[in-house]
N, C-alpha and C positions, 0 to 999 in steps of 0.2 A: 439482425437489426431489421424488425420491421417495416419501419421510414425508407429503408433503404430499398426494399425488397418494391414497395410501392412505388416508387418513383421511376417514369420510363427511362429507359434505357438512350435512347433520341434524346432527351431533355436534358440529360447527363453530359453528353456530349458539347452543347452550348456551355456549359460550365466549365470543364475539366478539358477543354481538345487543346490538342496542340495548334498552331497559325494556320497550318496546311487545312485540318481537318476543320476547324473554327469558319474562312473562306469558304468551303465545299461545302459546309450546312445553312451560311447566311445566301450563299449565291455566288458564282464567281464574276457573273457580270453586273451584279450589284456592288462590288468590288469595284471593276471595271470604271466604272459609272462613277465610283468617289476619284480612284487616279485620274481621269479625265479632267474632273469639276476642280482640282487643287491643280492639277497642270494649265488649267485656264484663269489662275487666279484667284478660285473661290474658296475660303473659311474651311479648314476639316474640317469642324465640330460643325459646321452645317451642312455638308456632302456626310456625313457621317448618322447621322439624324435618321433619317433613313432604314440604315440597321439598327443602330441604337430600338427603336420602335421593336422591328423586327425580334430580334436579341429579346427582349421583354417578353412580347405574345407568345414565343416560344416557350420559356420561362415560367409565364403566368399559366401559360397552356398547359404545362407537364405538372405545376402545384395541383390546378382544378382536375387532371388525370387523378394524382394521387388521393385525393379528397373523395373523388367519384370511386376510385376502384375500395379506399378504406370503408367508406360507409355500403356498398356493396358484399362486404366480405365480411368484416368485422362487429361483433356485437359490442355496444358502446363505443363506437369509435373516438367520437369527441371528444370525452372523456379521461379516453386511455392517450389521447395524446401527446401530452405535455410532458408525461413523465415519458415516454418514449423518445419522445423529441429531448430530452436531455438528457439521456439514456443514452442516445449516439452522440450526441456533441463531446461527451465524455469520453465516450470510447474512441472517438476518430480525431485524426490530424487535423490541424488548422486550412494544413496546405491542401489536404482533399476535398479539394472545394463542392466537386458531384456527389460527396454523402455527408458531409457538414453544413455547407449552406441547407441544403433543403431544409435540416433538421430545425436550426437556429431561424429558419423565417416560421416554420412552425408557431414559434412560442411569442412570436411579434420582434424577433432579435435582427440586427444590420451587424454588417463586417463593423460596424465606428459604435456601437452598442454591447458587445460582448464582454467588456473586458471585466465588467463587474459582477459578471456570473461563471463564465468560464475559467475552468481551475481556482477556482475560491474554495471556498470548504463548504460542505455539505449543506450546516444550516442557512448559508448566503443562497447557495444555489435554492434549496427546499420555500425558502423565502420569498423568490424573486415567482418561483410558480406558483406560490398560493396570491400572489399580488395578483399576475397577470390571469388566472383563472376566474379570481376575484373581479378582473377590471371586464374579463367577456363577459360573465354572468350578468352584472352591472349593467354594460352596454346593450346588451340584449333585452333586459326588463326594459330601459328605453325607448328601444324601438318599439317593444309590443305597446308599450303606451299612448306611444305617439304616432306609430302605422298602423296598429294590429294586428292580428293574427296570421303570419305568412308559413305556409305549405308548399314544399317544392321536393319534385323527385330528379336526380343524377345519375345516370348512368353511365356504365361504357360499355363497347361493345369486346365481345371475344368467341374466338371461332365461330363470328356469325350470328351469333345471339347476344341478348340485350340481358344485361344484368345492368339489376338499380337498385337503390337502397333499403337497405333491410326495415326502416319505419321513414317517413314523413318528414322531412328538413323543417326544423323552426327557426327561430332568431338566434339562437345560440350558435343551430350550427353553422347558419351564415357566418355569423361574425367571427367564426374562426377561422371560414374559408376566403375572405373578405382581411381579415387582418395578414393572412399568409403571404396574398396575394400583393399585400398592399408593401410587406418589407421586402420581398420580390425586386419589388420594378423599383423601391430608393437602391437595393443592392444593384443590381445591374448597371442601374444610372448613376450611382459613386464613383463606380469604378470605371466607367465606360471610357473617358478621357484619356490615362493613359493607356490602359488595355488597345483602344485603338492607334494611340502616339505611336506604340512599339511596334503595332505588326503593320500600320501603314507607310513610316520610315522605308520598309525593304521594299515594300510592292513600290511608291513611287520614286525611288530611288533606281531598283532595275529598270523601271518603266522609261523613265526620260532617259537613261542611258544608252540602252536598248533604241527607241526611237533617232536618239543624237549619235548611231550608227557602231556602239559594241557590242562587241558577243557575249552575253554571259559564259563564266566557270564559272567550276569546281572553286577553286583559288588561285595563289600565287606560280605553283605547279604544273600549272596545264600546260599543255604540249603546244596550245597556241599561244606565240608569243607575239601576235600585233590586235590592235584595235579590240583588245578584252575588258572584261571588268570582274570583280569578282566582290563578293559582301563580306560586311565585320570581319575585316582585317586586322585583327590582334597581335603580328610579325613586327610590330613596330613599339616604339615606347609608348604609345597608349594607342588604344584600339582604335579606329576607324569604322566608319558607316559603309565605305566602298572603295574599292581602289581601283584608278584607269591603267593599262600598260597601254602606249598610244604605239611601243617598237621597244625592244631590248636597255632598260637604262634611262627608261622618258617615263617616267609614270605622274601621277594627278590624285590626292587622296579626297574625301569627301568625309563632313561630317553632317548630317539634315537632322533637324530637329524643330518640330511645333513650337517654336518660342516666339512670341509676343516682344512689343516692343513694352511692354510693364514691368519687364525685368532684364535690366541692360546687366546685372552680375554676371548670369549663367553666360551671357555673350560673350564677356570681356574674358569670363573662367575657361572658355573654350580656346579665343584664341592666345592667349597667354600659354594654355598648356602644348599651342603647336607651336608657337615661339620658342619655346624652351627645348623642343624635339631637335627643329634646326640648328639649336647652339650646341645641342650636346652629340649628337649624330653626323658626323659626315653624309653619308649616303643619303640620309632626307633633304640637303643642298639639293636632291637634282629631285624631290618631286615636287609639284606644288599644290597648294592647300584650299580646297573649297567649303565656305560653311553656307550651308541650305537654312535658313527659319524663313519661318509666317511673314516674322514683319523685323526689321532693324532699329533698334534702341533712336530715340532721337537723343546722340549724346554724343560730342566728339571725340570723347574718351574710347567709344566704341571705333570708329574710325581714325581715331589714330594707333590706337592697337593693331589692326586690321593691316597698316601701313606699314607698323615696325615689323610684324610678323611676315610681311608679306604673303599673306590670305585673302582670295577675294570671297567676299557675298554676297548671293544670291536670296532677294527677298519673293517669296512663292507669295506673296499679298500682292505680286506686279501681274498684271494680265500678262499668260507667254510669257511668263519667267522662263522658261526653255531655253528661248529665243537669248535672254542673255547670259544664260551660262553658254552657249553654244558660241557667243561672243567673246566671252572670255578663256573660253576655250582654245579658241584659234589665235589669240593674244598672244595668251604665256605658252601653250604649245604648238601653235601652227598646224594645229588641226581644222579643217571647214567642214563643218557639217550641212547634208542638207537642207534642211529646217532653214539655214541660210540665208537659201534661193526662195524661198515662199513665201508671194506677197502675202502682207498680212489680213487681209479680208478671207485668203484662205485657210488662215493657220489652224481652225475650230473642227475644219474637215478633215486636214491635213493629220493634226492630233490624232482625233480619233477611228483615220483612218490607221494608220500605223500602231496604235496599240490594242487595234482590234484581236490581232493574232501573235500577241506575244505571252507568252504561257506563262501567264502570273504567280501559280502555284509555284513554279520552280526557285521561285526567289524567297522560300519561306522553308527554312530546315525542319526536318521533324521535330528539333527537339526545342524548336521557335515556340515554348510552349506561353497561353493565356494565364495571367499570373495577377495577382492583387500587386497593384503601389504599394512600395515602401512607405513608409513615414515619411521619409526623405523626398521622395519624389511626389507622392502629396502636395509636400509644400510648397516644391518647383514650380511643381502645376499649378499650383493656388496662384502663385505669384508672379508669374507669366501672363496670365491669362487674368490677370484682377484688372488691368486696364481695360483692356481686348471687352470684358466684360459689362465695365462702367459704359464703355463709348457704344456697345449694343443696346445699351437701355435707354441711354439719352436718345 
């Protein structure tokens, strides 16, 4: 596969890594830098922004690579692409995102655009490329008529030398390194919300744990049995974000999740189902249930659930939300952390002093891997965040 063979190797990587390897190529203290801004209160999707950008240039970087190294090697590049480019969308998985995306921005296609061409039958597929060859050809007469005649050379470099394109860049072949580019950065930015929901769950979830005085493990297993915590605890009737052991038979579960208060369901569906834990379980009688979101529903329904369940919540939209899990912490378990004793004019330094040297990587499994939203979770996200979204525009 052609497409495939041009496309860097680094550029791949943004698309296909798993959460460990994902962190170690955006930055890990750019990482850093989003747990801080959410443990002091402020919007992921705006501590996230940041990478999001990043993620893109990266992205848009390794398209313009393959554009530069094609028209350098290749005679009629432009040309040949279209049918190349769905030449591999054909051949390759949906879920291999490092050699089907590239292919499918190729031709002007998004992950929420595909479906009418992907596995269709031939004359649909054949169809859809003579449209969109038709619509560059098109848009490029355009431009020559309304900029004029544009001339550009591309290169890249290898062992040291400069290879650049085998004739002169027109408007054609802009526009098809310009349309590449341009479903690029809507793919990344689609998907960027939960992509980020899922792998910053764990990093700030260890983070404030860690800070609020446990140790990371392995899991439920480790050899240390006081003041541990361990992640996605699945040992139980339905899985868990984190679990505390405070001493032998005292434990604390945790569930964190970016939810807005635009969709009080997914709140109520959360603690209803650890409701249900305690009634049907003996042994979860002795832990008690923490649910992390953005912001809590304004609904009493939500709070009375909350109460029948006996669950508390913590809203990450309160400046030093830490500060009152750390309170609620010593409540139900008669743990005092810390964090406690720190006046609050300190607690900005304090934070960030303490999660300076806590090895964030370690909270992120290998097989934590970057993955497309479900349909399902799509519409979660739509619908959490539709409020969250109106009250930013106003």
């Amino acid at each position: 596969m052609i497409i495939d063979e041009l496309f860097p190797e680094k550029g791949k990587l943004v698309l296909n890594a798993n959460g460990k390897e994902f962190i170690e190529r955006l930055g890990v203290e750019a990482a850093r830098k989003v747990i801080l801004g959410v443990l002091q209160g402020e919007n992921i999707r705006r501590q996230t922004e940041p990478l999001t950008r990043r993620r893109v240039a990266i992205a848009t970087g390794a398209m313009a690579y393959l554009f530069a190294k094609g028209w350098a090697e290749i005679d009629g590049f432009t040309e040949k692409l279209s049918e190349q480019a769905l030449e591999q969308m054909v051949n390759t998985s949906q879920s291999n995102k490092a050699t089907f995306w590239p292919a499918m921005w190729l031709i002007g296609l998004t992950g929420k655009s595909i479906q009418n061409v992907l596995r269709s039958n031939s004359a649909m597929r054949q169809s859809y490329i003579h449209d969109f060859e038709n619509a560059i050809e098109e848009a490029s007469k355009r431009c020559q008529d309304d900029f004029g005649p544009i001339s550009m050379n591309l290169g890249y470099v290898v062992d040291g030398k400069l290879k650049q394109n085998i004739r002169p860049l027109e408007w054609k072949d802009i526009a098809r390194l310009s349309t590449a580019i341009g479903a690029t950065t809507l793919t990344i930015r689609g998907s960027e919300k939960s992509t980020y929901g899922k792998l910053f769950e764990r990093l700030i979830m260890g983070s404030v744990l860690t800070i609020l005085g446990f140790k990371h493990v392995e899991n439920a297993q480790s050899a240390n049995l006081k003041k541990v915590f361990w992640l996605s605890d699945s040992s139980d009737v339905r899985e868990c974000d984190a679990t505390i052991r405070l001493r032998p038979g005292k434990l604390a579960r945790f569930d964190i999740g970016f939810i807005g208060k635009g969709n009080p369901e997914i709140m109520k569906d959360k603690l209803t189902r650890y409701a249900s834990e305690i009634k049907q379980n003996g042994v979860a009688n002795y832990s008690q249930t923490f649910i992390i979101v953005d912001r809590m529903p304004d609904t009493t329904r939500t709070a009375h659930a909350a109460l029948q369940s006996g669950t508390e919540i913590i809203q990450m939209s309160m400046q030093f939300w830490a500060i009152e899990l750390a309170k609620k912490l010593k409540t139900r378990l008669g743990y005092d952390s810390e964090i406690l004793s720190i006046p609050e004019d300190q607690l900005s330094d304090y934070l960030e002093r303490k999660l300076k040297p806590i090895p964030i990587l370690d909270f992120l499994n290998t097989t934590n891997t970057i993955r497309e939203p479900t349909i399902q979770e799509e519409a979660q996200h739509y619908l959490a965040n539709t409020v969250d979204d109106e009250e930013e525009v106003l």
